[in-house]
N, C-alpha and C positions, 0 to 999 in steps of 0.2 A: 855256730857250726857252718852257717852257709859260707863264711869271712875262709874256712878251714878247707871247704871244699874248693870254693875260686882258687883259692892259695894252691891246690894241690893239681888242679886244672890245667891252672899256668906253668906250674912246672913240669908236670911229666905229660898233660895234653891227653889226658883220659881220668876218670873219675871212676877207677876203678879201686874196688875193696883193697886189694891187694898193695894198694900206694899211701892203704894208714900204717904209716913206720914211725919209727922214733924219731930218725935225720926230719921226717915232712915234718912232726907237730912241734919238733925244736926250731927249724926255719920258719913256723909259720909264726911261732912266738916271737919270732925275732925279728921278722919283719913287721908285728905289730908295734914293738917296739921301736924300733927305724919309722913308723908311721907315726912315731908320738902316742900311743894310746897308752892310758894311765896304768901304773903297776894292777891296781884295786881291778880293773877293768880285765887287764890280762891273766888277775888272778882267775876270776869269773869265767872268761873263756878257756882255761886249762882243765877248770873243775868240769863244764860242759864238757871238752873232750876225755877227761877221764871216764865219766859217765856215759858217755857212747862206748868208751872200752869194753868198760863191764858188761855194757848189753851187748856186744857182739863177741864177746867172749865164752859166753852163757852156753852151756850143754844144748841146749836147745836150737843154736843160730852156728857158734861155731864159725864164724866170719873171718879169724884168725887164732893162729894156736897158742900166743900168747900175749899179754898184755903190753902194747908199745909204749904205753905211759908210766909203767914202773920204773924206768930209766931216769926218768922228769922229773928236777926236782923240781916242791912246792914252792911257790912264786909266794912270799910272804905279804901281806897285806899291808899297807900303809894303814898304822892309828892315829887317826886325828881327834882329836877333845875337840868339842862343842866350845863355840864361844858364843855365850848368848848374848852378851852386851859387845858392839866396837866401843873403841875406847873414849870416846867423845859421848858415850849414852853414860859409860860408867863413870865417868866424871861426873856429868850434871846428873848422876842417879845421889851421888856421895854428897854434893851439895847440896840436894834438894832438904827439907828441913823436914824432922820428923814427924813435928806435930801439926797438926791441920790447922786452919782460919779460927775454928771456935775454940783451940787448945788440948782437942782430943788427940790420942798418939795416931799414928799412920800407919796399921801392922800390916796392910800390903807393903808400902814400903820399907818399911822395917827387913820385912821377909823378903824381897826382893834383894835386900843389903846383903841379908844373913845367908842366902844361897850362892850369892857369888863371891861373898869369904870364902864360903864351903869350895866352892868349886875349884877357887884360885890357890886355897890350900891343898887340894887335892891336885893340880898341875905341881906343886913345887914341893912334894912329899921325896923327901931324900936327895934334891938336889942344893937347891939355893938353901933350904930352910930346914935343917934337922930336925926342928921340934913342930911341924908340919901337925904327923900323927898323931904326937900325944895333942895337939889342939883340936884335932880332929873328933880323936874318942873323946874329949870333954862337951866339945859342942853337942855330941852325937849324943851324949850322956851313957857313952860306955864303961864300963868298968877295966881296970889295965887286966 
């Protein structure tokens, strides 16, 4: 919020209520953007200014007579998947041999194996690999 108020300072040179408009919180998105800040990040500061809307909306405050953020679309979120292993861990995870020094199996490692199947089948469900899912529900030991 305070990123909203500078922004609104410098443009009209007062910080008064009356200069939360739709034109300010759309330039001030956009000059976050021109400043490089990430989509995820500008999502976050849209949702805070939505949320001062509402409160100065409110029967009680009355700040403005109607909400300047309805106009705004939702700034969508970048999804990014987790990648627990770089790829030089998951190679020497794949080599590493299953069974221990004395010939017992290795079911941390094992399990380590079996999650980043899971995971890596779970990135490529519908793309590269159509039969993803059903590998999926059997690992999972779901029924079709």
């Amino acid at each position: 919020m305070r990123s909203l108020i500078n922004h609104v300072i410098t443009k009209t040179g007062h910080d008064r209520i009356v200069s939360f408009t739709t034109e300010m919180i759309e330039s001030h998105l956009a000059q976050l953007a021109e400043r490089g800040v990430q989509r995820n990040s500008r999502a976050c500061a849209l949702n805070a200014i939505r949320q001062f809307a509402r409160f100065g909306i409110r029967p009680s405050r009355r700040w403005w007579t109607a909400d300047p953020t309805l106009e705004i679309d939702k700034i969508r979120r970048v999804k990014k998947l987790p990648r627990p292993f770089s790829d030089a861990d998951r190679d020497a995870l794949m080599r590493a041999p299953l069974l221990k020094d004395d010939g017992t199996p290795d079911l941390e490692l094992a399990a380590l194996r079996v999650d980043w199947a899971v995971s890596t089948l779970e990135d490529m469900q519908g793309e590269d690999f159509p039969r993803a899912q059903e590998i999926l529900r059997r690992v999972r030991g779901e029924k079709r």
